[in-house]
C-alpha positions as CSV (number, residue, x, y, z in Angstrom):
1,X,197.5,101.1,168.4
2,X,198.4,97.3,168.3
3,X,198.2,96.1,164.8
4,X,195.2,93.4,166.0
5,X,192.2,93.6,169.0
6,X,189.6,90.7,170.1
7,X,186.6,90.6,171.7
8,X,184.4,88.1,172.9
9,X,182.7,87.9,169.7
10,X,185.0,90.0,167.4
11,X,188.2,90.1,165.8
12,X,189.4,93.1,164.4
13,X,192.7,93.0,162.7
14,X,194.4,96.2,160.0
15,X,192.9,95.7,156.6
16,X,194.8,95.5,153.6
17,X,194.2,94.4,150.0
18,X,193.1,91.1,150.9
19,X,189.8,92.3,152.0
20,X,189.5,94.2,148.7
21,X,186.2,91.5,147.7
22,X,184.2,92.5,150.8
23,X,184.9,95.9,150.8
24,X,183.5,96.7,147.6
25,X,180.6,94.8,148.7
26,X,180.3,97.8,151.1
27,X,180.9,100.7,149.0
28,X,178.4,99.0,146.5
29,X,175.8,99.0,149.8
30,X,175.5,102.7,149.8
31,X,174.4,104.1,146.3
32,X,176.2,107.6,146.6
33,X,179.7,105.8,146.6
34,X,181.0,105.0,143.5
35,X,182.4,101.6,142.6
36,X,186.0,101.2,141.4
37,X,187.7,97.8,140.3
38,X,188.8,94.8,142.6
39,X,192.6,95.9,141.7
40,X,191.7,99.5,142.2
41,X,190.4,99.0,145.5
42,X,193.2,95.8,146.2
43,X,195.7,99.4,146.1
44,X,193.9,101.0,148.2
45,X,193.8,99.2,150.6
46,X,197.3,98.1,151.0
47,X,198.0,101.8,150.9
48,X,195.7,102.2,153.5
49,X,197.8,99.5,155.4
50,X,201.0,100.7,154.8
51,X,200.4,104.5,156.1
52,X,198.5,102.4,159.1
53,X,202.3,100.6,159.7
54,X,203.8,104.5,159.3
55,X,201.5,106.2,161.6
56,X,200.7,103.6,164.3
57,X,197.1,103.6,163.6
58,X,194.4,102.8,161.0
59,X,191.3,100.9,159.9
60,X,190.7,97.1,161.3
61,X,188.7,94.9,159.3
62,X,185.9,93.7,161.8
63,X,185.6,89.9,161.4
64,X,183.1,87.4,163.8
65,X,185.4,85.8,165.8
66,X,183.6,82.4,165.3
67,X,183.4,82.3,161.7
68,X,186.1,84.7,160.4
69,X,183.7,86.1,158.2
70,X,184.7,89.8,157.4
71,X,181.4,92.1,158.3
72,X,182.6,95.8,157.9
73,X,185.3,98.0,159.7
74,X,186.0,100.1,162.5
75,X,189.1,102.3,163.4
76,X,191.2,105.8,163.2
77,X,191.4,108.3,160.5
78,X,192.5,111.7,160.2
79,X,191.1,112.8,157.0
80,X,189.3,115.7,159.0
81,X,190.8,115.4,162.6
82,X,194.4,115.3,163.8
83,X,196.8,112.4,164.9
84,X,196.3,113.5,168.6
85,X,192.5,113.6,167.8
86,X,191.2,111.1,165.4
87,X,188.3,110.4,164.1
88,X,186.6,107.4,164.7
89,X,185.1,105.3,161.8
90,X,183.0,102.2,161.6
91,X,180.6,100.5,158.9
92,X,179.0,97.0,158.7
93,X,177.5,95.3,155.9
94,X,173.9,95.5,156.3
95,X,172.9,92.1,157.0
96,X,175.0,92.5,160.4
97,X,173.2,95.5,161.4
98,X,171.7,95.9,164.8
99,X,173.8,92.8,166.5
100,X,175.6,95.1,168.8
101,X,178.9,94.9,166.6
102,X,179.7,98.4,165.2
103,X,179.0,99.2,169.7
104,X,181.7,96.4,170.9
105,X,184.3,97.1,167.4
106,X,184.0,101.1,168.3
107,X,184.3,100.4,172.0
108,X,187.3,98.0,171.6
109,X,189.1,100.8,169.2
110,X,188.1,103.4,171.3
111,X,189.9,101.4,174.2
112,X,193.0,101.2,172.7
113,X,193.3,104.5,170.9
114,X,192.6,105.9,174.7
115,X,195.5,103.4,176.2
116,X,198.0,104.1,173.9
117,X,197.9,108.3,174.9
118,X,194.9,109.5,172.5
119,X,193.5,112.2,174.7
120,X,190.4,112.9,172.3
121,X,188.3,110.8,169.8
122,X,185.7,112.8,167.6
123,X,183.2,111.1,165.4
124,X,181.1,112.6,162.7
125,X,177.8,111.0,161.8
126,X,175.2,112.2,159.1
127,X,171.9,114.0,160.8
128,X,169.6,110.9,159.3
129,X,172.0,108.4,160.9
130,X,170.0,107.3,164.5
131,X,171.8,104.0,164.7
132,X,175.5,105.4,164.9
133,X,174.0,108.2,167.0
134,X,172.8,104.9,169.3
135,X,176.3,103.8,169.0
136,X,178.4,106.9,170.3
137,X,175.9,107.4,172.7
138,X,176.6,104.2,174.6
139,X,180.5,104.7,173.9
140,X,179.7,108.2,176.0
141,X,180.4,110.0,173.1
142,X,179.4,113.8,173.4
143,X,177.3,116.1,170.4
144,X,180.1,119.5,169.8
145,X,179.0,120.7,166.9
146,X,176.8,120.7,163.3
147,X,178.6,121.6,160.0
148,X,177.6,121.3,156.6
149,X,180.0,119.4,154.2
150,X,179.5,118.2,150.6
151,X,175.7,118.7,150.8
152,X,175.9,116.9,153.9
153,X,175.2,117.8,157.4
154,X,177.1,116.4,159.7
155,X,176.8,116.3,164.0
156,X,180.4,116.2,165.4
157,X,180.7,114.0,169.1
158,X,183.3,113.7,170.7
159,X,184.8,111.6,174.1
160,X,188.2,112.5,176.1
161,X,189.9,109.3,177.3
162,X,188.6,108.6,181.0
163,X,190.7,109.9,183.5
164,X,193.7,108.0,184.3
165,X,193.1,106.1,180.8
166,X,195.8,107.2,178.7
167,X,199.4,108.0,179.3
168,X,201.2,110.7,177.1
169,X,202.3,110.3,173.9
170,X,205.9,110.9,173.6
């Protein structure tokens, strides 16, 4: 996965410490996250970054193309999936909600995850979540399965690369 993707309207670059302000202002958006301090969360992130580096892929810090304003993230994890099938993550701050970003940042991951030999992208959305359901829908994104996880239940989608769209990994 390249290390930075544009859009017409987005940049999304690998996030690292420096976006340690914004991000908290994220976490602190959903009240069954718990908070941590900036330096706390500064780690993290450049943790985050450096296994990113490692592995070849990661989480991009979504910022407007125009205005360089960071408004939430989009990319690859494998917490609960594999390297050769990730799971695809996105979140926006609230006030950028419903502009079409999360679609185009998931989209433009989802692109290059399926160029650079990722056969298989699953997602896992919360049942009360319509929007991101809106979202993988559009992205052709496929309902497998429903599984119950922390007091959560969670609808698993998945989408194989498009024929012809990704070359082995090797």
């Amino acid at each position: 996965m390249p290390p930075e993707i544009t859009t017409d309207r987005l940049r999304l670059r690998l996030r690292d410490g420096g976006d340690a302000e914004w991000s908290l202002r994220l976490i602190a958006e959903d009240p069954s996250q718990e908070g941590r301090p900036l330096d706390e969360e500064r780690e993290r992130l450049d943790a985050e970054r450096r296994r990113a580096d490692e592995t070849g892929s990661g989480i991009y810090a979504i910022e407007r193309a125009d205005t360089g304003e960071p408004i939430g993230y989009c990319g690859l994890v494998t917490t609960r999936g594999t390297a050769a099938q990730p799971e695809l993550v996105y979140e926006l701050l609230r006030r950028h909600v419903g502009g079409g970003y999360a679609t185009e940042a998931a989209a433009a991951v989802a692109d290059a995850a399926f160029e650079s030999g990722i056969p298989v992208l699953w997602a896992a959305v919360e049942r009360w979540n319509a929007p991101s359901f809106r979202v993988l829908e559009k992205l052709g994104f496929t309902p497998a399965r429903v599984t119950g996880e922390d007091g959560k239940v969670l609808v698993w989608l998945y989408r194989k690369a498009p024929r012809g769209r990704h070359r082995a990994r090797g």
